[in-house]
N, C-alpha and C positions, 0 to 999 in steps of 0.2 A: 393972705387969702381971706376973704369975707366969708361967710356961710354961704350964701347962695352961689358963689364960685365952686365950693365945695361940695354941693350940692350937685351943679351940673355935673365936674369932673367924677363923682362917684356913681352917679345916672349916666354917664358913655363909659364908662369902665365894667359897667354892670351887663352893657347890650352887647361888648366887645366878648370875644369867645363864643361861647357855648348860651348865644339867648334864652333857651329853654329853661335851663339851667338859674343862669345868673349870681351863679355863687362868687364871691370875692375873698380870698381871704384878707381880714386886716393887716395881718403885718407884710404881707405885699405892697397891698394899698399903699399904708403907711410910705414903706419904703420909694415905693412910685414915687409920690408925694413928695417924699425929702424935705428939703431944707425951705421947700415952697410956706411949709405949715409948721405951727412948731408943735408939739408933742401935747402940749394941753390942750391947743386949737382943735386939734386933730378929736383927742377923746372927748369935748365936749360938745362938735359938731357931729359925731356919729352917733353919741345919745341923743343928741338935738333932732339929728334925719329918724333916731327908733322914735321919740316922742312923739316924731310928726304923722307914725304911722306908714312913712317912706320907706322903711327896712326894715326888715326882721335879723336880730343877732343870736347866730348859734354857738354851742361847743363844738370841742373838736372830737371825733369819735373818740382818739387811744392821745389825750395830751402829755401820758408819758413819753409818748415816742418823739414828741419836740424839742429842739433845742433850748438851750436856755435864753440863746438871743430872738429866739420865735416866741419863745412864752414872750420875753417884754417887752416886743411890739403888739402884744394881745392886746385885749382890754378887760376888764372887770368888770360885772358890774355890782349892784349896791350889796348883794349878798355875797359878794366873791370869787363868782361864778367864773370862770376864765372862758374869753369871749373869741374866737376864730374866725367863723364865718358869718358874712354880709351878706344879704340877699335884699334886692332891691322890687319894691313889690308893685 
């Protein structure tokens, strides 16, 4: 998958649901995604879509209450921030 594949596929995923809204979580995404993208692709295309000004990335209110296989479809970022939700602006 190229970025601007990625791009779309995260721009309909974002209008699907709750439009108002438009919240994503990543490690859903991720998961959607699968084997389509592979795990690096993936986190440097979703910094690539915050760079672009395309999404804003949040925390998660309470990240103790996630699993451990949820934290590691999370993302980081450069301060270590652990990253949940996508929102497509």
């Amino acid at each position: 998958m190229i970025y601007e594949e990625f791009k779309a596929e995260v721009r309909s995923a974002s209008q699907r649901g709750e439009p108002s809204i438009g919240l994503l979580a990543i490690p859903d995404l991720r998961r959607t995604l699968g084997a389509r993208i592979s795990r690096a692709d993936f986190d440097a295309f979703v910094m690539h879509l915050h760079g672009d000004g395309l999404v804003h990335l949040m925390s998660h209110v309470d990240p103790d209450s996630l699993s451990r296989e949820t934290i590691s479809d999370c993302l980081a970022d450069e301060t270590g921030l652990l990253l949940y939700w996508l929102r497509w602006l």
